[in-house]
DOVEXNU-46729 format. One line per 3 residues: their letters; for each residue x, y, z of C-alpha. Coordinates in steps of 0.001 Angstrom, whole numbers. Layout:
REM residues N
A = X Y Z ~ ...
//
This chain:
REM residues 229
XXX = 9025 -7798 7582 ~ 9304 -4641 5584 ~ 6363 -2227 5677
XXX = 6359 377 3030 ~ 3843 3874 4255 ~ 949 4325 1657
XXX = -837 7313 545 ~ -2547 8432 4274 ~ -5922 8470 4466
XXX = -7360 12034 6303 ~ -10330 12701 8398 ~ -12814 14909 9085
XXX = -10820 17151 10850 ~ -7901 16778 8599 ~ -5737 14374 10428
XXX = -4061 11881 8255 ~ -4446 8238 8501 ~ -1838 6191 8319
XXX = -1307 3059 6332 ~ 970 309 5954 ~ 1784 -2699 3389
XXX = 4331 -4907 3105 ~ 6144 -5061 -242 ~ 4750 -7920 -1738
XXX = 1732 -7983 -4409 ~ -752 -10322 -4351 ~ -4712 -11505 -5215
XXX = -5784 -10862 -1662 ~ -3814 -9307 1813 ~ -4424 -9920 5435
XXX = -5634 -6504 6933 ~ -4479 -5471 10472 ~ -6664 -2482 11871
XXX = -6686 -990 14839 ~ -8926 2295 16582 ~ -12084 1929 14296
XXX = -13832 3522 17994 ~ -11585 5904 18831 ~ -12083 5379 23230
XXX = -10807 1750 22588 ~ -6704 1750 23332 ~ -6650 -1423 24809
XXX = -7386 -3326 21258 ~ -5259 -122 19755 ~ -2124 -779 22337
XXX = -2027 -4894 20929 ~ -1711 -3782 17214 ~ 709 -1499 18045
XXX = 3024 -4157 20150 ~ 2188 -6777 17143 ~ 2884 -4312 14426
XXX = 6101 -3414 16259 ~ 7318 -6639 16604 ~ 5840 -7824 12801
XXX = 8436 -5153 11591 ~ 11449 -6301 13266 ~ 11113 -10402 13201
XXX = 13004 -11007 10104 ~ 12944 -14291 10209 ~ 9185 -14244 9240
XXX = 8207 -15091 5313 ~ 6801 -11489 4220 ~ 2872 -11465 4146
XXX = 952 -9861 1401 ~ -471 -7279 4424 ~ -1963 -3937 5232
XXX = -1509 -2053 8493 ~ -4346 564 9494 ~ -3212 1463 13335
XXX = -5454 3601 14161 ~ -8629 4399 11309 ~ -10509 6759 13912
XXX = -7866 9219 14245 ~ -10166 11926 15644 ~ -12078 9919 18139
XXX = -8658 8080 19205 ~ -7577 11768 20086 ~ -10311 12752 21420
XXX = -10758 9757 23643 ~ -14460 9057 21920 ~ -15964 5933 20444
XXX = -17228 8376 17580 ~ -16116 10242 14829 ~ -16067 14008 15078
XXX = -19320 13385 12965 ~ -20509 11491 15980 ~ -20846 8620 14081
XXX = -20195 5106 15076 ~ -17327 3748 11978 ~ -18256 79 12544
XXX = -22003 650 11664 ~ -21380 3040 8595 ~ -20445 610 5845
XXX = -22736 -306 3360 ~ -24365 -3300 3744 ~ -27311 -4621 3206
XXX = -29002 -4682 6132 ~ -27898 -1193 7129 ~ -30172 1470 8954
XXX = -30366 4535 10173 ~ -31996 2872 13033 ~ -30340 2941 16655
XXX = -30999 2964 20129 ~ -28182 4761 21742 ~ -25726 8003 19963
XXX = -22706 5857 20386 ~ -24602 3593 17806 ~ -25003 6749 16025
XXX = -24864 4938 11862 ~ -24436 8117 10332 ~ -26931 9996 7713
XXX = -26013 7357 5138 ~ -23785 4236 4272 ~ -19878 5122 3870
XXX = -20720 9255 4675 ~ -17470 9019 6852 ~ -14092 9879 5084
XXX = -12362 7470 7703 ~ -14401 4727 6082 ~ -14194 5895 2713
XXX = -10355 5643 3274 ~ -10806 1689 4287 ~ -12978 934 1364
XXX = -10400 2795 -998 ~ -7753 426 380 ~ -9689 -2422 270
XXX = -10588 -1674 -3240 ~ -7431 -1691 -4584 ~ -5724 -4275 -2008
XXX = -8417 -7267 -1852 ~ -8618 -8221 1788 ~ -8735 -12175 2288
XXX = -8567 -12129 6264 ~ -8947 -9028 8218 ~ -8527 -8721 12018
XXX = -10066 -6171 13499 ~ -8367 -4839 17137 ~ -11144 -3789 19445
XXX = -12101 -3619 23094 ~ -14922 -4809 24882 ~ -14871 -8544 26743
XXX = -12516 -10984 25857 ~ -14183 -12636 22892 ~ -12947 -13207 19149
XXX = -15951 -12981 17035 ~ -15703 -14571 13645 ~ -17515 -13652 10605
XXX = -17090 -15973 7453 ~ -15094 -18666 7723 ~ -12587 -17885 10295
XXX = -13509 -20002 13424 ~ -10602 -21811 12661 ~ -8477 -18814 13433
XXX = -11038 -18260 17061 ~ -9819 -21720 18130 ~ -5970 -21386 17233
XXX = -6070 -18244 19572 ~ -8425 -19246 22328 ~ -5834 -22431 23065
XXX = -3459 -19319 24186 ~ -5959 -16505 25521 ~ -8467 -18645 26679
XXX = -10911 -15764 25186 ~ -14698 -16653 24436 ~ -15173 -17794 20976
XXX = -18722 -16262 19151 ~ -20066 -16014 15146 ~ -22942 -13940 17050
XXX = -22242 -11186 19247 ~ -25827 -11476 20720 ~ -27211 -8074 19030
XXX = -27173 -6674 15567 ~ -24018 -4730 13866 ~ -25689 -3252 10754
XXX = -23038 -1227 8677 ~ -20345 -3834 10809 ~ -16856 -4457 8968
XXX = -17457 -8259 9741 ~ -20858 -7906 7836 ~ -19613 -5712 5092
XXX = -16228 -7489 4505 ~ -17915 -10705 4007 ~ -20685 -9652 1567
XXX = -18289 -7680 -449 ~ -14951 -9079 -511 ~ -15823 -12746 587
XXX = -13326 -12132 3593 ~ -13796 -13427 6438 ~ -13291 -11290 9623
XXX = -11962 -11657 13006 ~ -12420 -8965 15573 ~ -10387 -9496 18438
XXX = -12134 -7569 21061 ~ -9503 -7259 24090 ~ -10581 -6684 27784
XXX = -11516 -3511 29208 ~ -8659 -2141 31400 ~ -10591 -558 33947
XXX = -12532 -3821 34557 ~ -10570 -6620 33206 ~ -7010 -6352 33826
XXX = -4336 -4090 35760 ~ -2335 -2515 33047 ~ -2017 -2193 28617
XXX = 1356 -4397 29287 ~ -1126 -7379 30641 ~ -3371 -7355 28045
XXX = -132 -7332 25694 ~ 1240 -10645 27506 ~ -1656 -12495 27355
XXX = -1854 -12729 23779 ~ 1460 -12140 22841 ~ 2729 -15858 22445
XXX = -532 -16878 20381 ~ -241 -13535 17658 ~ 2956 -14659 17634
XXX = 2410 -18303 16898 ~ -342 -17716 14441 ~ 1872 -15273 12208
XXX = 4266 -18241 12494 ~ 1926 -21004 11465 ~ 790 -22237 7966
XXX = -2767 -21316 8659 ~ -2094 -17489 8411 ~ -1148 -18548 4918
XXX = -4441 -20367 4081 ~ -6738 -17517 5316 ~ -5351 -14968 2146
X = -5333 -18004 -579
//
C-alpha cells in the first residue's frame, strides 16, 4: 500500500506526531494507533512490524486507512505511561461518563476532557477522516477488548493468538478511546493489548511472531472490508 505523511500532530513539548493515510478517500477509514501510554513498546513494536510490512505488500487492495505510530510521543521518549502533563491519554477524551475521579496518578484524567494536544491531534484526524474500525496497539495481558461491534474481529484473531477475548475489561475506562470512539463516531474499537515482555514473553521479535500470521490474514480477508462500510 501507499501511505502518504499528513500534517504532524505536536505535543506538549513540541515533538511532532506523525501521521499516515493511504491515498484513497472514503466515508469512513480503519485507524491504526500505536503508543497512546508512552511505557508500552511492546503494543508500539507490533504496529511498527505491521505498518512496515502494510507498506510494502503490494499485492494488498489499498484501504481507506490512517496510521498514528506512536500518539504519546513524549511519554514514548520518556519511557512513561503519561504525558509530560502527567496525564493518562486513554482517559482524557470526552465522554460522557468522564471524571476527574481516579485512584492512582497513572490514571491521572487530566484537568478536563481533550486538555491534551496529543488528543486534540486524534480528534482533529478523526474529525476530518471518519474512523469506522480503529485498533488500538497496547500492552498489558494478552486480551483483545472489543467495544461496539467488533467481537467478530476478537474471534478472527484469537483462532491465531489464542489471546483472551473481553467487551469488559473488569474496571472502568472513563475518557477511554473504545468509549469515546463509539459514542461519537459509531466505531467500533479493538484494542489489542499485547503481553508484557518482562513477564510474558522473551523478546519484541516473539510477541511479533505470534500475531504476525493472523494481522496478516485479517488485512487479507473480506471482513477488514466490512468493519469501514
Amino acid at each position: 500500500m501507499i501511505f502518504s505523511e499528513l500534517e504532524s500532530g505536536h505535543s506538549l513539548e513540541g515533538h511532532s506526531i506523525p501521521a499516515f493515510k493511504t491515498d484513497i478517500k472514503a466515508q469512513k477509514y480503519l485507524y491504526l494507533i500505536g503508543g497512546v501510554h508512552g511505557d508500552e513498546v511492546e503494543g508500539v513494536y507490533v504496529l511498527k512490524e505491521l505498518f512496515s510490512w502494510l507498506k510494502s505488500e503490494h499485492s494488498l487492495k489499498d484501504l481507506p486507512m490512517v496510521v498514528v505510530p506512536i500518539l504519546n510521543v513524549d511519554g514514548y521518549q520518556n519511557r512513561t505511561r503519561v504525558n509530560a502533563h502527567l496525564v493518562d491519554l486513554n482517559r482524557n477524551l470526552p465522554t460522557k461518563d468522564w471524571s476527574t475521579d481516579h485512584k492512582e496518578p497513572r490514571y491521572n484524567p487530566g484537568p478536563k476532557p481533550l486538555s491534551e494536544p496529543e488528543n486534540q491531534f486524534l480528534v482533529k484526524l478523526m474529525d476530518k477522516y471518519k474512523p469506522g474500525f480503529i485498533i488500538s496497539f497496547h500492552t498489558w495481558k494478552p486480551i483483545l477488548n472489543f467495544n461496539g461491534e467488533c467481537k467478530d474481529v476478537a474471534e478472527f484473531l484469537n483462532k491465531y493468538n489464542n489471546y483472551e477475548m473481553a467487551g469488559d475489561i473488569g474496571y472502568p475506562t472513563p475518557g477511554s478511546l473504545g468509549t469515546f470512539a463509539v459514542e461519537k463516531y459509531q466505531s467500533p474499537v479493538l484494542t489489542f493489548e499485547c503481553p508484557e515482555l518482562k513477564t510474558h514473553r522473551e523478546s519484541l521479535k516473539d510477541i511479533w511472531n505470534e500475531n504476525e500470521k493472523g494481522l496478516k490474514d485479517f488485512f487479507s480477508s473480506e471482513l477488514i472490508w466490512k468493519k469501514i462500510k
